[in-house]
N, C-alpha and C positions, 0 to 999 in steps of 0.2 A: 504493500500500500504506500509506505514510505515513498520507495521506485518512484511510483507513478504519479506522486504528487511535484517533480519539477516539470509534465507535461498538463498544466493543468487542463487547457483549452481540448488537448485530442481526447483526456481523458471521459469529459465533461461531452464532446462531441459524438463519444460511444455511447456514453449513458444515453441521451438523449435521442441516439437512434434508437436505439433498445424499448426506452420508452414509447416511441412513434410504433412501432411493430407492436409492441402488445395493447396497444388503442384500439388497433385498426386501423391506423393510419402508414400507407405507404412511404419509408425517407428516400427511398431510390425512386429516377425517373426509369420507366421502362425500355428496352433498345427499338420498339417502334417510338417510340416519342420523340427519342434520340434522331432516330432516322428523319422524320418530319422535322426537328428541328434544323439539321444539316442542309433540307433542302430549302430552307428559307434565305434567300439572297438579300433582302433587307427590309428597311419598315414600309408599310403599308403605303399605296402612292395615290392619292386623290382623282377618284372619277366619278364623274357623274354631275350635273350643273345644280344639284342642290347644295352639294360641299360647297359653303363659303370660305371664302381667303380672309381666314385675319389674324396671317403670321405679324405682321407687320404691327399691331397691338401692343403695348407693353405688358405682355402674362409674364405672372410667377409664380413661385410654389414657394411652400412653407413647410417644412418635415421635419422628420429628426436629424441629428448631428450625421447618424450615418447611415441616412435612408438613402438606396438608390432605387428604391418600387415605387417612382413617381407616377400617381394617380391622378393628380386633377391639377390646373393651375385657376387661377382670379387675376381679374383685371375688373376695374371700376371708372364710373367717370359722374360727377355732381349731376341731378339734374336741373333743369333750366328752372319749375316750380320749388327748388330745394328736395332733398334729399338723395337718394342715391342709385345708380344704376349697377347692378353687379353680375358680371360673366365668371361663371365657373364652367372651366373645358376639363371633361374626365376622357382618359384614355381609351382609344375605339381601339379594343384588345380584339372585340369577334372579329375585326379586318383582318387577323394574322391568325385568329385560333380561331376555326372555323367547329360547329358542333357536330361532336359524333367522332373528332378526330381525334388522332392517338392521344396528344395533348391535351385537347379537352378531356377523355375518359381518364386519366390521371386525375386531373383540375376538379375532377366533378367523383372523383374517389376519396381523396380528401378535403376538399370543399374549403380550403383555408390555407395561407400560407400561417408555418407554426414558426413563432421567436422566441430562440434561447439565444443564451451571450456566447456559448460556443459554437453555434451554429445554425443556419437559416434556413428551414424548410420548406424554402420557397414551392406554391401551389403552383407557376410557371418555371419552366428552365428558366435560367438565370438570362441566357442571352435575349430572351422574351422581357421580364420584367423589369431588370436593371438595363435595356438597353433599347432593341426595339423597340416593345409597346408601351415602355416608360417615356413620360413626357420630359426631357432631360433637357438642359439648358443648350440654346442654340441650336438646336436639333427640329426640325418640321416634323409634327408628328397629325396622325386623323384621332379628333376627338369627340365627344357630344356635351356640346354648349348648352349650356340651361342660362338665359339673360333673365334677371331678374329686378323690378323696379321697385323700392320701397320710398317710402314717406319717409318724410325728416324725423317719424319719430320712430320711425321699427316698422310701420305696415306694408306688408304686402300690396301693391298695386295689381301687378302685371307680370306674368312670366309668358317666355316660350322656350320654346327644346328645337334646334336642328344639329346637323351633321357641319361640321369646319377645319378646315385646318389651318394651326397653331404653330407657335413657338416662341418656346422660356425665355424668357432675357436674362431672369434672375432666380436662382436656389437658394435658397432662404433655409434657415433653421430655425427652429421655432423659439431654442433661448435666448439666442443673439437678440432676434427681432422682437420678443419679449425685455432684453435688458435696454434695447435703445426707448421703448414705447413708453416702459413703466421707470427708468431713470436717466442718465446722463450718460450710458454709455454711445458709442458711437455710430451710426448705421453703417451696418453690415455694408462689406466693401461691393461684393453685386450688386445691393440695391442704388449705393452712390455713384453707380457707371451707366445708370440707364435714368434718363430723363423724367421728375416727375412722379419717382417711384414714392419718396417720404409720401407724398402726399397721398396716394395712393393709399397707401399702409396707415397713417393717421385718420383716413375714411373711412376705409374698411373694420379698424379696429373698432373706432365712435361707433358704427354701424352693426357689428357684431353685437356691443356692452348694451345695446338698446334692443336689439333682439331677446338676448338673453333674460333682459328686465321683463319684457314680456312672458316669455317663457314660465320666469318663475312667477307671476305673479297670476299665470293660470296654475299653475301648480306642478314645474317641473324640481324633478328634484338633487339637489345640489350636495351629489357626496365627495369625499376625499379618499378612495382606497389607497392601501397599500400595495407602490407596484415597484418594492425594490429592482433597482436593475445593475446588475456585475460590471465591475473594470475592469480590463487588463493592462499591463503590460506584457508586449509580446506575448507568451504563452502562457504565462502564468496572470493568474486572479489576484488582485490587489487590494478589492475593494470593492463594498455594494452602497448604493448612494438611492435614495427615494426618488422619485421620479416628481419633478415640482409640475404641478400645475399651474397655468400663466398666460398672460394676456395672449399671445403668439398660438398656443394651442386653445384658446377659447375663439379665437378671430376664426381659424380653418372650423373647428367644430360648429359654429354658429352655422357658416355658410354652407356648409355639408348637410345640417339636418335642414336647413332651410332647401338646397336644392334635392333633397333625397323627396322632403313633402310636394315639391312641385313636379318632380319625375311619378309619385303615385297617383295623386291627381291626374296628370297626363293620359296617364295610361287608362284610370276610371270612367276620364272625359270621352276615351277614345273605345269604350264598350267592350274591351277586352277581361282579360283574367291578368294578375298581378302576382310574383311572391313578395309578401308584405313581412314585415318586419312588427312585431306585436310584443308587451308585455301587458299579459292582461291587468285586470284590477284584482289586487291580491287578494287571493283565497283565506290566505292566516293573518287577516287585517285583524282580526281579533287578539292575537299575541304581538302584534305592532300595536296595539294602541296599550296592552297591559305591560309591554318591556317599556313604553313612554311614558305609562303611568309611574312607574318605579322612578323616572325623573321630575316627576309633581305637576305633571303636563297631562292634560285630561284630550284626548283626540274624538271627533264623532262615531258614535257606531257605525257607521259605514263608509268605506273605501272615501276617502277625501284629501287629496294630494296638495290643496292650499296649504290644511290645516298641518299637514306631513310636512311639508317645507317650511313653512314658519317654525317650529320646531325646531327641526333639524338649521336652521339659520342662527337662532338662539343659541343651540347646543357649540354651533361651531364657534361663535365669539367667545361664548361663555369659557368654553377649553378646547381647544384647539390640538391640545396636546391626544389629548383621547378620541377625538374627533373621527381620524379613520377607521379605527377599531366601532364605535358607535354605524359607522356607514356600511362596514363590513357584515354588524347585524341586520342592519335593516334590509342591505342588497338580499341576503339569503332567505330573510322571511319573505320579501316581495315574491320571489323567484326569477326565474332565467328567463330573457328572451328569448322567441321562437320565432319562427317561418310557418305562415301558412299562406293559403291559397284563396282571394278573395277575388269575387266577381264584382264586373261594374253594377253599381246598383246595389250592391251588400250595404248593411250598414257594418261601416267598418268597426275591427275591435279598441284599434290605435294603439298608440306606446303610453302607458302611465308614470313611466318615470319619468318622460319627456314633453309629457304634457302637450300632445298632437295624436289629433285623430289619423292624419293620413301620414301614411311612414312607410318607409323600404330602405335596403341597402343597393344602394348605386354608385356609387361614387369612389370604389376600390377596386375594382374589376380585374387588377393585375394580382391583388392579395387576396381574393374572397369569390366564390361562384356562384352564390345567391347573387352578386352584382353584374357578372358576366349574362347569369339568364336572364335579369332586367333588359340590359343592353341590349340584349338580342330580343327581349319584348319590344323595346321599344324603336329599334331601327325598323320592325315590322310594323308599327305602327304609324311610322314617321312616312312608313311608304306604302301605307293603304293596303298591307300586304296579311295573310294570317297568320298568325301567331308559330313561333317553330316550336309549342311546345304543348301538347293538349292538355286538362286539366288532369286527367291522373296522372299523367309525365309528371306535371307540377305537383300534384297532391304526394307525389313518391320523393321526388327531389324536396322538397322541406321538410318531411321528417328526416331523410337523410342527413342534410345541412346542418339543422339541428342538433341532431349526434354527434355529427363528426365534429361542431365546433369546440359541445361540450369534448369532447376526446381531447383536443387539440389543448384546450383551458386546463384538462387535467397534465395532460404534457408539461405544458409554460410553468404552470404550478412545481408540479416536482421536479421540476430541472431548478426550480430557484429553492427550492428546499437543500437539492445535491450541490448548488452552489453556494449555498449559506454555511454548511456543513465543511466542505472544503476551504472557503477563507479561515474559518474558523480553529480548523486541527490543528494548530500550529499554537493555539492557546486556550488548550483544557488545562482549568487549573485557574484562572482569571475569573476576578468578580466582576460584573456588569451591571448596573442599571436599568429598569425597565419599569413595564406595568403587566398586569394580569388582562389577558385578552380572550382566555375562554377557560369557562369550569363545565364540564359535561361527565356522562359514567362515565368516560375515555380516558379522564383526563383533565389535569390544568396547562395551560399555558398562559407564555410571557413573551411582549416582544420586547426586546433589548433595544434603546435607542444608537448604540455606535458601537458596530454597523446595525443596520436596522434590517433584526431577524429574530426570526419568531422560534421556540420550541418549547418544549415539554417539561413539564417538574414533576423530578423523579423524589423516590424517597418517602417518606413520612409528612404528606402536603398536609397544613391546617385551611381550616373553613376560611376562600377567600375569594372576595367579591370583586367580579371583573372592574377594571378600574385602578385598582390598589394600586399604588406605588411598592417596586419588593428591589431587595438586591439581592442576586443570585449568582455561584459561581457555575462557569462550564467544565460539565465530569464528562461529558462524552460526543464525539461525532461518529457518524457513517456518512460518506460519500455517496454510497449505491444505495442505502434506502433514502437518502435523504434526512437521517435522524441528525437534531441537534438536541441535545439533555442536558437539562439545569436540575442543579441543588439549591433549596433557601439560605442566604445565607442570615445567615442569627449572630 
């Protein structure tokens, strides 16, 4: 074990295959996929006189430090009444992955691309998602533009959806462009090369923080999980750092569920079938409103996501410190989002945590295949054409989806347990700081603030109520279960 901890990334990249195989989730492409990919000479070429030209636009994208599965870009412009015009161009992936193809029957096998810090499970070959069908700077790529027109105070006026082709000026990250927005650091040097951009990003942000007021104030709901993510150096693991939440990743999400609501409308307008994106109205709202009681906050007897966010708003000023752990309960009583299959003319079920009736996944298509079968609903739709997918096709393909996500979530999950575990071996025997994050028959745990990771308390535990501040030392890791074990310390 020793050995194998100065290779920490390959080690970490075995596990994690290992994991993907006993999901059900495929890590290897197949050798026909392989083959179709070989015979692709390059990205997609614009025909047909509905494809609009508007390379020449100022589009950007905003990701992570080290995304290259560029999915959508934004461009914006004032309008003349006041408020705001915004194009979001998502990657036309069905122009190179056609349905039925080897590639797609992988894509549509595991329905997700999976992220661990040693390695990327990319749902397309690489040369597909980081390259081709990735909207990449400089690069003309075919996308589907959703233009959307709001009021100076967040409302919706006017959408429409056609086919275009684009290109990036600028690849943005989301903390750079979150550290210039929210303090005095400096714009990002691609944005300072392309004309007009500040402004752009100062619009889009105002425009986003006004959405979002909206949002919550029908009753979407505003958590902080816990989503440590690994450092390296070179090959070895240095460190796990929480994943901040911040203006830069509120500005993309805003215009995402905003164009994801105007792609499901589209589609409803246009009399077809839709795979929708749903969390129902929680079934165990009864143990949500008695786990809020225990905080002196009284909730309605039934399903009320104002009164849920108001709440949870309280909670988070009030302590901030316990805050994710409060949001990790609630996410579990809510439950999981799902995929189903709705007709135009249904009343739809919508998202409850997001506080919108009409919802889908659109706007990932090179990471996700619930977004690819949209795409491809909606390029038949864009062309008067029938649908390529009948309603059992669809009613099969969203339970699938659904499973394979959840699979892919238990993946991500236990690969940051085997990598908490591993930073960690190097000091059993050290006290830590923490709080208590869950008591069940299983079990107590703690998560540790530095580095910020969770595990189990072994031993002789007394009665203790999640919350509690405890300091604990580390008696034990496993790498391959992912086990980290704490003792109280007294």
């Amino acid at each position: 074990m020793d050995q194998a901890l100065s290779h920490h990334r390959s080690q970490l990249a075995t596990l994690a295959a290992w994991a993907m195989f006993s999901r059900g989730l495929e890590p290897e492409f197949p050798v026909k996929a392989q083959e179709q990919l070989a015979d692709l000479k390059g990205p997609a070429l614009a025909s047909g006189g509905s494809i609009r030209d508007l390379r020449s636009r100022n589009w950007f994208s905003i990701d992570n430090d080290d995304s290259r599965d560029l999915d959508q870009l934004s461009l914006s412009e004032p309008l003349p009444q006041g408020g705001l015009r915004i194009w979001v161009a998502v990657a036309d992936v069905d122009a190179l992955v056609k349905k039925g193809s080897p590639i797609d029957q992988h894509a549509q096998l595991n329905t997700t691309s999976v992220y661990t810090s040693a390695r990327i499970f990319s749902m397309l070959p690489e040369r597909l998602s980081t390259d081709l069908t990735s909207l990449n700077q400089d690069e003309d790529r075919l996308a589907i533009v959703t233009e959307m027109a709001f009021s100076e105070d967040g409302v919706l006026v006017e959408s429409a959806i056609y086919r275009a082709q684009v290109n990036n000026k600028a690849q943005l990250a989301y903390d750079a462009v979150s550290a210039w927005i929210e303090s005095d650091a400096a714009l990002p040097e691609a944005a300072q090369r392309v004309k007009g951009l500040a402004t752009q990003l100062r619009a889009q942000d105002s425009m986003a923080q006004k959405l979002r007021v909206l949002r919550r104030a029908e009753g979407s709901l505003e958590f902080e999980t816990f989503q440590p993510h690994a450092r390296f150096d070179g090959e070895r693991i240095t460190d796990i750092r929480q994943q901040p939440q911040n203006r830069g990743r509120q500005l993309i999400e805003e215009l995402m569920i905003a164009t994801n609501g105007c792609t499901a409308r589209y589609l409803a307008d246009h009399g077809g079938v839709a795979l929708r994106r749903v969390v129902r109205s929680p079934e165990r709202w009864q143990r949500i409103v008695d786990m809020v009681r225990s905080y002196g906050t009284e909730l309605p007897e039934q399903p009320d996501g104002k009164a849920l966010e108001a709440f949870l708003a309280r909670q988070h000023k009030a302590d901030p410190l316990r805050f994710p752990d409060l949001s990790l309960v609630i996410v579990k009583l809510m439950g999981s989002g799902e995929y189903v299959v709705e007709r135009s003319g249904e009343a739809p079920i919508g998202h409850f945590g997001l506080a919108v009736r009409d919802y889908m996944h659109s706007t990932a298509p090179n990471r996700r295949f619930p977004d690819l079968i949209t795409q491809r609903l909606l390029k038949a739709a864009l062309e008067s054409q029938r649908p390529p997918y009948s309603h059992v096709e669809l009613a099969e393909l969203a339970m699938h989806c659904t499973h394979q996500e959840d699979a892919a979530r238990k993946v991500e999950r236990q690969m940051r347990k085997s990598e908490a575990a591993l930073l960690l071996h190097s000091k059993v025997g050290q006290r830590f700081d923490g709080l208590v994050t869950g008591v069940t028959n299983h079990g107590t745990w703690v998560r540790i603030f530095e580095p910020p990771v969770e595990g189990r308390l072994l031993g002789d535990v007394p009665d203790l109520k999640v919350g509690k501040s405890v300091s604990v030392r580390l008696i034990s890791t496993s790498v391959e279960r992912g086990f980290v074990d704490f003792a109280l310390e007294h």
